[in-house]
KOLMARBA-111327 format. One record per residue (C-alpha): residue in one letter; x, y, z; residue number from 1. Coordinates in steps of 0.02 Angstrom, whole numbers, plus 50000, padded with zeros to 5 digits. Layout:
<fipas>
['a' [X Y Z] NUM]
...
</fipas>
This chain:
<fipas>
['x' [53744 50303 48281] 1]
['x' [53730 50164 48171] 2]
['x' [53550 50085 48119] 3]
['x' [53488 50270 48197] 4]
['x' [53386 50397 48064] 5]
['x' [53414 50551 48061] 6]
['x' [53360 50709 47973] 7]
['x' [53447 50859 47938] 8]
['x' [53355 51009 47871] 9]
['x' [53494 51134 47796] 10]
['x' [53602 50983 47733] 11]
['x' [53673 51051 47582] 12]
['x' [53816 51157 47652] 13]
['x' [53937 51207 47782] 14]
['x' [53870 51159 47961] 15]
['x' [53723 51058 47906] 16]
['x' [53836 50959 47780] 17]
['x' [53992 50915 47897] 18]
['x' [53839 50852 48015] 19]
['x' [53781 50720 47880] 20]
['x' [53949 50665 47834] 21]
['x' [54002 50649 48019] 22]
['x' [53844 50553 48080] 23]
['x' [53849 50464 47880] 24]
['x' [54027 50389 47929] 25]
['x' [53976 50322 48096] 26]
['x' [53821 50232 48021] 27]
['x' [53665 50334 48045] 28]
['x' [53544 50333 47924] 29]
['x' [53562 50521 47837] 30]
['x' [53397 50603 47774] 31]
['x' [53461 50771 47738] 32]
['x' [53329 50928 47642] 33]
['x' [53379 51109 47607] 34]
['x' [53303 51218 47484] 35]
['x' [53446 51219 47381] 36]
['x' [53426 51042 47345] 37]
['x' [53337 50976 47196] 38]
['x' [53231 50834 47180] 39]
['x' [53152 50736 47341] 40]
['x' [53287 50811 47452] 41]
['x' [53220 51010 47407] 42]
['x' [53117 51082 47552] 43]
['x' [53068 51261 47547] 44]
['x' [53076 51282 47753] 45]
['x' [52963 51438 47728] 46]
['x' [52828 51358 47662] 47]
['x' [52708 51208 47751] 48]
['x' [52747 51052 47699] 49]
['x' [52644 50884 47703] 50]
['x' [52777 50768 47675] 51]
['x' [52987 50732 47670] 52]
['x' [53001 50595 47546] 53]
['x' [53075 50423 47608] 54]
['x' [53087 50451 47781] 55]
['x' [53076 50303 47896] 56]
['x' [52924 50285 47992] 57]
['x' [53043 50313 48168] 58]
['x' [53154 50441 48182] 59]
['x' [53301 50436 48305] 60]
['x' [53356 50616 48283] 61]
['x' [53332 50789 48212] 62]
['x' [53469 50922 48171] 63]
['x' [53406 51097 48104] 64]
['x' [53550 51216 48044] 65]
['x' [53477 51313 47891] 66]
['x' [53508 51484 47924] 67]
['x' [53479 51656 47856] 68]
['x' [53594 51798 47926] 69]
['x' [53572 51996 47879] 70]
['x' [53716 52089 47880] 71]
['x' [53658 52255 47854] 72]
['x' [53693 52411 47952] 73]
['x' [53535 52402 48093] 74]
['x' [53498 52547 48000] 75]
['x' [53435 52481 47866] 76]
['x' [53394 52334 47921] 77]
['x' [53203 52305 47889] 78]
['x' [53042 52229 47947] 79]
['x' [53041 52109 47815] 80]
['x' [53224 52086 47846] 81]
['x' [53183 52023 48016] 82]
['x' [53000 51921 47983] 83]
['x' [53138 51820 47846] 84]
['x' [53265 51788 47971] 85]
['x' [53116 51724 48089] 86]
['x' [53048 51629 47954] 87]
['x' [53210 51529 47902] 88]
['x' [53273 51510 48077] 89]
['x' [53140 51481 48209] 90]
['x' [52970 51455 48131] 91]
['x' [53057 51296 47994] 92]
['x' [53117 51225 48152] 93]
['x' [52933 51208 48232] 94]
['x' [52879 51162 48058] 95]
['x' [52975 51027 48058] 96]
['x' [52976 50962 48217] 97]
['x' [52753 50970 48215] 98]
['x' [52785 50857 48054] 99]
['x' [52915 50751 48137] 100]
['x' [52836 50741 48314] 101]
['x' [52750 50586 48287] 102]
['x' [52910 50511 48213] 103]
['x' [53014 50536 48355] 104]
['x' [52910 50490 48463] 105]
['x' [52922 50302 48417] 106]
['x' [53120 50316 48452] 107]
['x' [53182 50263 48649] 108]
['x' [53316 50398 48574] 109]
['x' [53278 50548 48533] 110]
['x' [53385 50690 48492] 111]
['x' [53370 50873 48441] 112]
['x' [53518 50980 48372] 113]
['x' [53461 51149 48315] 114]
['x' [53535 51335 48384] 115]
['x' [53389 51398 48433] 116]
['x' [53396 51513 48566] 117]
['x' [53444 51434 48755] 118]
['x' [53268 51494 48817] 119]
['x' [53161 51436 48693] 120]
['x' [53021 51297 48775] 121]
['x' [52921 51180 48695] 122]
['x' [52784 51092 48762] 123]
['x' [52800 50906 48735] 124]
['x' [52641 50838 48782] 125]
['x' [52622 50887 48959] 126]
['x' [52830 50910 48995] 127]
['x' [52920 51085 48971] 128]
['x' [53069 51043 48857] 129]
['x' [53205 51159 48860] 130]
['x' [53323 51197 48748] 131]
['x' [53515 51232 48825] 132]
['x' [53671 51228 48719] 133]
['x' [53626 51155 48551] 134]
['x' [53594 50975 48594] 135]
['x' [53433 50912 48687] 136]
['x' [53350 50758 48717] 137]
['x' [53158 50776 48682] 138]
['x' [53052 50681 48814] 139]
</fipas>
């Protein structure tokens, strides 16, 4: 990993903070944004966004873990409950990867680590990517 950049959005804590500290100790380049950051590093995933300050112009990797989880009763879960969760954990991911798309395409390596769900396809110019067990190259 060393000389690589990657970001990590949902770098602050638990999963997404054991990820930068990992790939931080075996040299990458660590450009990690949650919303409970301040400064440069804050990034409100449910909003657009025009820029992530002092990223690199290539980007060798991307690793989404914020996450939102309800633990209600289904009961009471509600609509709003849900359009949150879908928010926070699938729509920031194709946020960020539209901003970061041109990025990663000037890497030869390009990684994705998110947990979206296994079936979830992208389109990648005119290539079907699809996502299987957290890690996937993007062509």
């Amino acid at each position: 990993m060393k000389g690589k950049n990657i970001v990590i959005i949902g770098g602050n804590s638990g999963i997404g903070k054991k990820v930068a500290e990992k790939l931080s100790q075996n040299g990458a380049e660590v450009y990690a944004y949650s919303r409970s950051f301040t400064g440069e590093q804050h990034l409100d995933i449910e909003k657009d966004f025009e820029a992530l300050p002092n990223l690199p112009e290539t980007i060798h990797g991307f690793v989404y873990c914020p996450g939102t989880i309800n633990l209600k009763p289904f009961k009471r879960l509600t609509i709003d409950d849900f359009r949150q969760d879908l928010e926070v954990n699938y729509l920031g991911a194709v946020r960020t990867l539209h901003f970061l798309e041109n990025s990663l395409k000037r890497s030869l390596l390009r990684h994705l680590l998110t947990p979206l769900w296994p079936t979830l396809c992208f389109l990648h110019r005119t290539k079907k990517v699809q996502l299987k067990k957290g890690i996937h190259l993007v062509e």
